[in-house]
N, C-alpha and C positions, 0 to 999 in steps of 0.2 A: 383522387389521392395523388400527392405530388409522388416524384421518384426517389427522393429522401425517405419520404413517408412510408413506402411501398416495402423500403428496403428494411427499414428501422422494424418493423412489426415481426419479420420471422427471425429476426436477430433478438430482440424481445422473448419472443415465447420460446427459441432455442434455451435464453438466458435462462427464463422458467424452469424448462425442464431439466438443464442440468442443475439446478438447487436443487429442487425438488429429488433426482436422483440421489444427488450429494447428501442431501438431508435422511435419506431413507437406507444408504447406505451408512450415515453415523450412527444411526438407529437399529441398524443391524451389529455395526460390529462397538459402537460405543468405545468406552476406555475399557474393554476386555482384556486380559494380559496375564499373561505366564509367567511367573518367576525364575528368573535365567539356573543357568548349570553355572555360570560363574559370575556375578553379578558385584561388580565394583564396590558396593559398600556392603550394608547389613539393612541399609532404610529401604524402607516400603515406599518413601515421598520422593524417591527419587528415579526418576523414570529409566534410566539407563539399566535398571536394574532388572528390568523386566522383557520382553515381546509379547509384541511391539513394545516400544520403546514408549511407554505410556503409563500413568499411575492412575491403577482400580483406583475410582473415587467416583462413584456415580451411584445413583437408587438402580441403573439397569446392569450394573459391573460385575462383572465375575472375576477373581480372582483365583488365580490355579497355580500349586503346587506339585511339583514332580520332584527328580533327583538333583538336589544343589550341594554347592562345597560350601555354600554361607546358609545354614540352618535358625540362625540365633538372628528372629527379624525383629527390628523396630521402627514403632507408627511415630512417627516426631511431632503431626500436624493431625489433626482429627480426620478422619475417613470415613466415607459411607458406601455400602456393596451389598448387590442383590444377594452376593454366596460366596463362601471360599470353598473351593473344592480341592482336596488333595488326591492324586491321583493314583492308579495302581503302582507300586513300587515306590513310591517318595517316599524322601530321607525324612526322620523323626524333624517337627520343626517347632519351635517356640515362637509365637508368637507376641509381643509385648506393646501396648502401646507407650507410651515414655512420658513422665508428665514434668520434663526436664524443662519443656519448653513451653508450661501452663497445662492447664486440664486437657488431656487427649481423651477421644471417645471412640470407639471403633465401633459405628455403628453396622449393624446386619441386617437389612429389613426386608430381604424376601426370602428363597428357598433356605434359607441359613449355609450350616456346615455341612461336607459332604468329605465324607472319610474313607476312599477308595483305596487307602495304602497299605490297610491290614498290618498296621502298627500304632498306638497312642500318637495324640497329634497336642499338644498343649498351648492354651492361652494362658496369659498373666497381667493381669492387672496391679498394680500398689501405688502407695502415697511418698512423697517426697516433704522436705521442708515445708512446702508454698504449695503445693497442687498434688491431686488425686486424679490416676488413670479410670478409665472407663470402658466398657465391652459391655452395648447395649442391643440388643436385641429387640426389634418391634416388626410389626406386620404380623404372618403366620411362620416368622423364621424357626427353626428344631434349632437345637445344640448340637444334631447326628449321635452318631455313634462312634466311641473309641476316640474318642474326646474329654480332654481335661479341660476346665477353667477355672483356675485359680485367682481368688482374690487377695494379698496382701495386706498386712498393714504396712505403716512407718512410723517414723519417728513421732516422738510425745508431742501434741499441740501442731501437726502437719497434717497431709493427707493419706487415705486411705484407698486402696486398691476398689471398685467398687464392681457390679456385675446386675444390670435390669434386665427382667423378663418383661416386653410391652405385650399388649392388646391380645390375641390369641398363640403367643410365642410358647415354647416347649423346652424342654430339657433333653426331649428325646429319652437315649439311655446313658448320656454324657456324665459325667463326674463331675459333679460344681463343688466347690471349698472355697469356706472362709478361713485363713489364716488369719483374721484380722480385720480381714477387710467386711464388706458388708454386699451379700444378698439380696436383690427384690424381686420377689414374684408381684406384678401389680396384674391389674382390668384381669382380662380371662381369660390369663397363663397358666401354663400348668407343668409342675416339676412332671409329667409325665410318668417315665420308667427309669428315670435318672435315680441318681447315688447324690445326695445334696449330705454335704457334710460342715458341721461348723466345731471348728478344733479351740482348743483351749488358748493358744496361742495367741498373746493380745484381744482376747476376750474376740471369736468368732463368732460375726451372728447372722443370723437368715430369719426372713420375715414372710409369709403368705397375704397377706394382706388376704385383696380380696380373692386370691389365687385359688385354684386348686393341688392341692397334696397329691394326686394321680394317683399312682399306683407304684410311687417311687418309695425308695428307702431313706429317710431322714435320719442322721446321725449328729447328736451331740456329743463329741468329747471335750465337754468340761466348756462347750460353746454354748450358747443364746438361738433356739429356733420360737418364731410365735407363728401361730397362725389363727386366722377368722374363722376357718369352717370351710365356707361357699358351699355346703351341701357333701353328701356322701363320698368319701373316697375310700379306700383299700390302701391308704400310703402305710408303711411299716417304720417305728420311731424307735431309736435305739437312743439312750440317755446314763451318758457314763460320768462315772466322778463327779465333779460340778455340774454336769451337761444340763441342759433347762428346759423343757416346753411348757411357752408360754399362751395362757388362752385368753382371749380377749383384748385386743387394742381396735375391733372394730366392729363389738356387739352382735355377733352370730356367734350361734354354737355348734362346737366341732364334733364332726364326726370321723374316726381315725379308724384305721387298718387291726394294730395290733401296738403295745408298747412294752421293750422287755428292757433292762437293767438297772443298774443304781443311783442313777442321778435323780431328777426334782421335778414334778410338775405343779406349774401356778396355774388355778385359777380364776379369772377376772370375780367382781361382783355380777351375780346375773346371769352369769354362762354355768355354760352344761357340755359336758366332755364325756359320747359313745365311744365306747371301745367292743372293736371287735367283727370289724367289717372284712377281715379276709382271710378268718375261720385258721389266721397261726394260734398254736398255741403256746404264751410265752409268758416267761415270769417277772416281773418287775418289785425289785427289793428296795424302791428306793421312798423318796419322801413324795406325798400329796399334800397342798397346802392351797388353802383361800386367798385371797390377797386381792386390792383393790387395783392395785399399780403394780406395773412394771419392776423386776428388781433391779437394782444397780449394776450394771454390767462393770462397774470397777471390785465388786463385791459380793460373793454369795448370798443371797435373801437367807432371814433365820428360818428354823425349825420352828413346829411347838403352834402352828396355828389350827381353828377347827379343820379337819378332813372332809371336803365336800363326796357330794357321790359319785361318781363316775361309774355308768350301767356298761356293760358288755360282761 
């Protein structure tokens, strides 16, 4: 081996190992980062805003909240992050993604949210002229606890605030609302022990797809909720004014908690709707009707159809 050669190979494998460090050292601390005590604008996309000097955007990220004098945050550019954690004592904070600048999605797809501040923490999604915000949850991510997510609508013929539950993701016991905007529980989520509410307000609606209803509280005021079923749950459904549960958009039949007030229940052809899986005892004064379709969310469905059975 010449003396070039001899010299070139530990200078080499030095080279190796500090990538190799370097690489396991990104892997430990990734784009982790703290959102400052006084942070020059209000954006999440902007890295000065944080420590390090760095923007959470990664599937390994952790993004952490404490006491700030800018509480009122907004996503400009789509993000993705294993958790947001707020910490003990952090200032109340809104979180927004913005869809000033096309559809923003704030993706969450591992531990979710973690709510150590011992005060409400809120998200907000809505729709603008030309584009719809987004707050998508996948993997095994929770909503946590002492958590709001709020969906939005907007303007007529624009977009809508929107909010998905993916693959085995949760509600936890977070507060989800549609003003407007639109709900999706899909694959084998589950509202958990959450408060899922869908308000009158530009016609609010939530969907279960193939989800589970847990053991959370479903409220219509004067909103749009449907769900499939997926088998036994203990969820409690309250239905006011217009409020609507709809059954049937994906051919199972439901099995539900308990359901008390005066709004509407549809439904589907085919399906069959248990009541009575977690022994509340509650009255419900309002209407039951058959129906092959979906009603028109611009519109109350009429009265006056045959009364299917619903056992409990």
């Amino acid at each position: 081996m010449s003396t070039i050669a001899a010299m070139k190979s530990p200078i080499v494998s030095c080279a190796m190992v500090l990538t190799l460090a370097l690489g396991a050292l990104n892997a430990i601390y990734a784009d982790s980062a703290t959102w400052n005590l006084n942070p020059i604008s209000n954006d999440w996309n902007t890295a000065a805003n944080w420590t390090p000097a760095t923007v959470p955007n990664g599937p390994n990220d952790v993004a952490t909240f404490g006491v700030s004098s800018t509480t009122d945050v907004s996503i400009t550019a789509s993000i993705e992050v294993n958790s947001i954690v707020f910490s003990p004592g952090a200032s109340a904070f809104i979180i927004t993604p913005s869809p000033a600048n096309g559809a923003i999605v704030l993706t969450i797809s591992g531990a979710g949210i973690t709510n150590d501040s011992g005060i409400t923490q809120n998200f907000v999604t809505y729709g603008d002229e030309d584009s719809s915000s987004f707050i998508s949850l996948t993997g095994s991510a929770t909503a946590g606890s002492g958590t709001i997510l709020t969906c939005n609508g907007g303007p007529a013929g624009g977009g809508r605030g929107q909010i998905y539950f993916n693959d085995t993701t949760n509600a936890g016991d977070a507060t989800v609302v549609s003003n407007g905007g639109y709900i999706f529980f899909y694959d084998d989520s589950s509202a958990a022990d959450g408060t899922i509410i869908a308000n009158a307000s530009d016609n609010g609606f939530v969907t279960m797809g193939s989800a589970s209803a847990g053991n959370a509280t479903l409220i219509a005021n004067g909103g749009f909720i449907e769900i499939d079923g997926n088998g036994p749950n203990t969820a409690r459904f309250e239905l006011y004014d217009t409020g609507t549960l709809y059954i049937g958009y994906g051919g199972q039949d439901a099995m539900v908690g308990s359901i008390e007030g005066d709004g509407q229940i549809i439904i589907g052809v085919d399906q069959s709707l248990t009541v009575g899986r977690n022994n509340l005892r509650t009255g419900f004064s309002g209407i039951i009707q058959d129906e092959p379709f979906p009603p028109d969310l611009e519109s109350s469905p009429t009265a006056g159809q045959v009364q299917p059975t619903v056992t409990g």
